[in-house]
N, C-alpha and C positions, 0 to 999 in steps of 0.2 A: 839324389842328385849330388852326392860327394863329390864327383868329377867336373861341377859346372865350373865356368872361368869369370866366376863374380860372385862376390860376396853375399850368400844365403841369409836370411834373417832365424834368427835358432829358437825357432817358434814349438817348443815339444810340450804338450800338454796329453797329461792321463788323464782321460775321465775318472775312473774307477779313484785314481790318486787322490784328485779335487772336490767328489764326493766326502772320501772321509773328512778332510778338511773342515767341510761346511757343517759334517756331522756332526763335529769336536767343537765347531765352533757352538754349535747349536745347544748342544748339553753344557758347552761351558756356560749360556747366555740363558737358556730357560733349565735349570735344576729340574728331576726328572724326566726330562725328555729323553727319549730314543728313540731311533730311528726303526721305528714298527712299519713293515708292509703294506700298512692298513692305515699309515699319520698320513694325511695328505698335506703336510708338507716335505717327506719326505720323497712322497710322487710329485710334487713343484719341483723340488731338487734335482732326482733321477733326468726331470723331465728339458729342465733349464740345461743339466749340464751336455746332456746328450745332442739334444736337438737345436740347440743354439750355440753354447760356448764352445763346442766342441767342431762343429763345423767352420766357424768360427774362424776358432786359430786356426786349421786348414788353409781356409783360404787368403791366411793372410800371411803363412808362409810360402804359400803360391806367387805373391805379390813381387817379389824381389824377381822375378823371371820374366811377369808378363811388363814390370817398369823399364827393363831392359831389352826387352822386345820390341816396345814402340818408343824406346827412344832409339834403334838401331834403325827402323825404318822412315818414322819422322824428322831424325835429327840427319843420323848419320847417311842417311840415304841406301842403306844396305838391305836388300827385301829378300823374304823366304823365298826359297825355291819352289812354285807352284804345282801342283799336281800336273803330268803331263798322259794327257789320252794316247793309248794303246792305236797305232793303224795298222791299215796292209790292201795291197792291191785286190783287186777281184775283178774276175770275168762273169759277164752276165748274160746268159740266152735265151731269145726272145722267142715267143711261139709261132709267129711268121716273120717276114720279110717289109711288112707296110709300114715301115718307119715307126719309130717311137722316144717316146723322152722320158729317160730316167732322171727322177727331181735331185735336187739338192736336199738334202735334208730326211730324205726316204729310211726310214730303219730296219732293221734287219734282225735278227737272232745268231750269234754264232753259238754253235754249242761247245760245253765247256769237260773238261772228265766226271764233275759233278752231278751232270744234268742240269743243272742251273745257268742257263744261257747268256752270255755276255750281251747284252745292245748295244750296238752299232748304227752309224748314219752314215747317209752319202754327203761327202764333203764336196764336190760341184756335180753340176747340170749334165748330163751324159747326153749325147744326142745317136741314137740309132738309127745311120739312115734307111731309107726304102731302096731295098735289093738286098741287105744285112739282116742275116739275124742273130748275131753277136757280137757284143762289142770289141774293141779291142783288146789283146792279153793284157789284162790287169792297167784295163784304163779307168774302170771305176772305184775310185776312191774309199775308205773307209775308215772311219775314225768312234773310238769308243765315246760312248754318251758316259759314262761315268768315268774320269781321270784317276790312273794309279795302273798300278805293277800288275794289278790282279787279271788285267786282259789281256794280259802276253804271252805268247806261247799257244795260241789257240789258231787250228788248222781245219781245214776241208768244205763242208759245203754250209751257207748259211742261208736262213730264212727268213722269206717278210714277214715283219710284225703285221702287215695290212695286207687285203689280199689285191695283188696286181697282177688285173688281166691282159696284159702283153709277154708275163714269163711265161716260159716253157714249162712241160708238167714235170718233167725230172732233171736235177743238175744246171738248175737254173741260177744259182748263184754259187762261183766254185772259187774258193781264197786262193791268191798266187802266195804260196811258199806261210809261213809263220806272222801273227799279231805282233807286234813288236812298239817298241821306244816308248811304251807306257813307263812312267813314272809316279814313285809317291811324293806324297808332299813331303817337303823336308822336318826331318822330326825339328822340335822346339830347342832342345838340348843342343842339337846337330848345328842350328841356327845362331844360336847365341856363342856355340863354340867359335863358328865361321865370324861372328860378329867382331869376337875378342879379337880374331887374327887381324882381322882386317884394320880394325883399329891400333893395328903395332903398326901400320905404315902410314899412319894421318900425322903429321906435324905441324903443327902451328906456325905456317908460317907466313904473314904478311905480304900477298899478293896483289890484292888489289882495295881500294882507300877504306871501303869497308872492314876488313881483317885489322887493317892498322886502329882503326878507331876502336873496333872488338878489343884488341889485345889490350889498348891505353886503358882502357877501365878498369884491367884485372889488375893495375899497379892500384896498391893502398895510398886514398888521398885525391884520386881522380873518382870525380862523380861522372862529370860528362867529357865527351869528347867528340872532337870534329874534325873529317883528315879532310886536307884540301888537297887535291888531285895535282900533281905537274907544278904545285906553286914552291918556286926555293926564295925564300925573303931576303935571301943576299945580292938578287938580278931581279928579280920579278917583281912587277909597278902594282902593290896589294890590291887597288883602285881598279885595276882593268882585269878581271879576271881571263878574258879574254885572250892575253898576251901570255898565262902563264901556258907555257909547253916544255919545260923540261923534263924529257925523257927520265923515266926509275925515280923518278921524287917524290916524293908526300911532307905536306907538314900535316902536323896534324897540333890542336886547338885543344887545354886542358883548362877545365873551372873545379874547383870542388863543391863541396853537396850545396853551401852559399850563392855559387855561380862567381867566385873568388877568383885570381890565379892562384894555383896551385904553387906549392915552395918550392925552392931551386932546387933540393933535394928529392924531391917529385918527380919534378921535371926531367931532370936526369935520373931517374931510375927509370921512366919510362922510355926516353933515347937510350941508356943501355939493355934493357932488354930490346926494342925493337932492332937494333944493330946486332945483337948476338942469334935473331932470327932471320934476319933479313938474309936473300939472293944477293949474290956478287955486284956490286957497283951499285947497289940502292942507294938510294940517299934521304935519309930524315931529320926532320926537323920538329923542334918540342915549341908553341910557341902559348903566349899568354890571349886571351878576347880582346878585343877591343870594344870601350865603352862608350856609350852617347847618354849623358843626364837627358830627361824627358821635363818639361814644366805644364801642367794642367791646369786649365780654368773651366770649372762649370759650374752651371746653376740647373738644381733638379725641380720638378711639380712632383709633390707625392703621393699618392693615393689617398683616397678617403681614409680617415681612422690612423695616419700614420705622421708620427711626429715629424718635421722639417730636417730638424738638428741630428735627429738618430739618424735619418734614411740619409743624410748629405755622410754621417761620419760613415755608415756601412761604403757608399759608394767612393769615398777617400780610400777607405782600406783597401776596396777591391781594385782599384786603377793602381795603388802602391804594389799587392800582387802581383798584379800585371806583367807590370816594368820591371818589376824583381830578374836582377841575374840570372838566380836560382830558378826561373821560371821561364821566361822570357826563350822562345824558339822550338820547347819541349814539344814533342805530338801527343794530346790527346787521348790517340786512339793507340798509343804503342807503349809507354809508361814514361816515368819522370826523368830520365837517365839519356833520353833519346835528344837528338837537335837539328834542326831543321835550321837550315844556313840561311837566315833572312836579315836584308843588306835594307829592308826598308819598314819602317813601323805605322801602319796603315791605320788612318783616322777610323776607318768603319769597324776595325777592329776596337778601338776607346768606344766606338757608339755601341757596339754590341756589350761590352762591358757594362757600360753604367745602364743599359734597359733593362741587362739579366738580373741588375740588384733588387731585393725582396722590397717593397713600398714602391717603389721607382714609376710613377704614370707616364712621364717625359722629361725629355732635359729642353732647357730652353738655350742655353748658352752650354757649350762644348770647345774649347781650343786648345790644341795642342803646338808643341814646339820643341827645338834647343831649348834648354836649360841657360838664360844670358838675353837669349834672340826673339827675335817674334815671334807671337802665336797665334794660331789662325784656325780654320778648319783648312786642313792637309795633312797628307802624306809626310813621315820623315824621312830623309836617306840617312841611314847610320852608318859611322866611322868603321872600317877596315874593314881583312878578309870575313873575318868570323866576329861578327858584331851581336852584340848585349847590349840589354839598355838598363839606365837605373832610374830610379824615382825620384824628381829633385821636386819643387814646388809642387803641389798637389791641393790648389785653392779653388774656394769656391767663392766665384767672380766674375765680371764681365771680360 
């Protein structure tokens, strides 16, 4: 495969080579040994190198083709060209006149120069009516049961696999003209060729809020990112997301790996690249989170067998997690780098928190708040478009 269009892994292994190798090594390491027909470790060797290392590297210079196979089709959306079935018209005559129905799915034999007979099926329901006894010129249908090239070009009269008593004894199935528009499946090489080309007209370019957010990560120094759709922060009220609709706009929202704002010089690497990708008249904007301090009061009961002090400081730690910038909006289920645009920090979530802690029986007291302000059991709404929260007070109290 010298002519693939992607980088081959140069996987070349000798057996015969690799054998002496381990030979040489063998005499250097046991003095009198040699590699006798009759040393059964020299049959372990033969046997290891043949039957395992050797297939081995095969398949793993294989590897570089089939990674770029499904990433052309999982990623890139570009699929092989499927095997395509052989068809052709045929006329079918019946042995009287008393109506009949040829099924769907009926097969047939066509013959082939080989004598090895192509199968065929009926691709719809034919209906012979009573006064008929043939159907229309090449009104029933015929399509090869095995897809490819190979059942093309196959003419004149074909025959039931099963035997049906409404045909005629002779010329009862006769092909209108040549098998034709079978296809093979597209070779692998042929695929990945098509694949490369196709990928020289994909450009990265920033269409819709998702792409913009994509592209902000690949700048060094952004961990996350968040594009807010139609919001421009120079007219748009952050508070009502509602109001924002300006046409071609995205801001989009940068933290680094801390959940930090990202440096000015950040910042602007990632406005000028999305400006040197952008559509005519786009408009973007780099901007920083906005933060809400959190302040926490609980008091836990801790399981039998489990100190007060440890299980209160495990469950201190994990409510500071929590509310971590760096954490604070991530999905779960998609990895740490993702964020989920939440304008409000929900008390069931602290409850779920402090129950998932190891010792943890119940909490009796749980309140959450501002960082300054009351604390209650509630819901918090947090400050601006793309809010974070951080960990301020985290006591255990009434």
């Amino acid at each position: 495969m010298s002519s693939a269009p992607f980088i081959e892994l140069p996987v070349i292994l000798s057996g015969p080579t690799l054998k002496a190798a381990v030979y040489a090594r063998m005499e250097e390491l046991f003095p009198g040994w040699r590699p006798n027909p009759n040393n059964p470790e020299k049959w372990m060797i033969d046997s290891m190198v043949d039957r395992l290392v050797v297939p081995l590297s095969q398949f793993t210079a294989d590897v570089a083709a089939e990674l770029f196979n499904q990433y052309g089709q999982q990623i890139v959306k570009v699929l092989p060209i499927e095997a395509q079935a052989a068809t052709v018209k045929s006329t079918w005559k019946m042995k009287d006149d008393g109506g009949h129905e040829i099924e769907a799915g009926t097969q047939v034999a066509v013959p082939t120069a080989t004598n090895s007979p192509e199968g065929f099926r009926v691709v719809n329901t034919v209906i012979v009516p009573k006064g008929s006894t043939t159907t229309e010129p090449g009104e029933v249908l015929l399509e090869a049961i095995e897809p490819g090239a190979a059942a093309n070009h196959l003419s004149g009269e074909a025959k039931p696999e099963d035997t049906l008593d409404y045909l005629a004894a002779e010329e009862a199935i006769v092909l209108v003209g040549e098998t034709e528009h079978g296809e093979d499946a597209e070779d692998p090489e042929a695929f990945l060729a098509r694949l490369a080309e196709t990928m020289q007209t994909l450009a990265p370019r920033p269409i819709i809020p998702r792409d913009v957010a994509i592209l902000a990560r690949n700048i060094p120094g952004v961990h996350r990112s968040l594009a807010l759709d139609m919001f421009d922060p120079e007219i748009n009220d952050p508070a009502k997301p509602e109001t924002w609709l300006t046409e071609r706009c995205c801001s989009v929202v940068v933290c680094d790996v801390a959940g930090q704002p990202c440096s000015e010089a950040v910042k602007a690497a990632v406005l000028d690249d999305l400006q040197s990708k952008r559509e005519a008249t786009f408009l973007f904007f780099v901007l920083d989170p906005t933060y809400t301090t959190i302040a926490v009061h609980f008091e836990i009961v801790p399981l039998p067998g489990y100190e007060l002090a440890a299980v209160e400081e495990t469950v201190k730690a994990a409510i500071e997690a929590f509310l971590s910038p760096a954490n604070f909006g991530t999905d779960p289920t998609t990895d740490e780098r993702s964020w989920l645009n939440r304008t409000t920090l929900f008390y069931q979530d602290l409850v779920t928190v402090v129950n998932n802690q190891q010792g943890v029986d119940h909490f009796t007291v749980l309140k959450i708040g501002k960082e300054g302000g009351a604390l209650g059991v509630v819901d918090v709404p947090l400050t601006g478009p793309a809010a974070l929260t951080k960990a301020g007070k985290v006591e255990v109290g009434a």
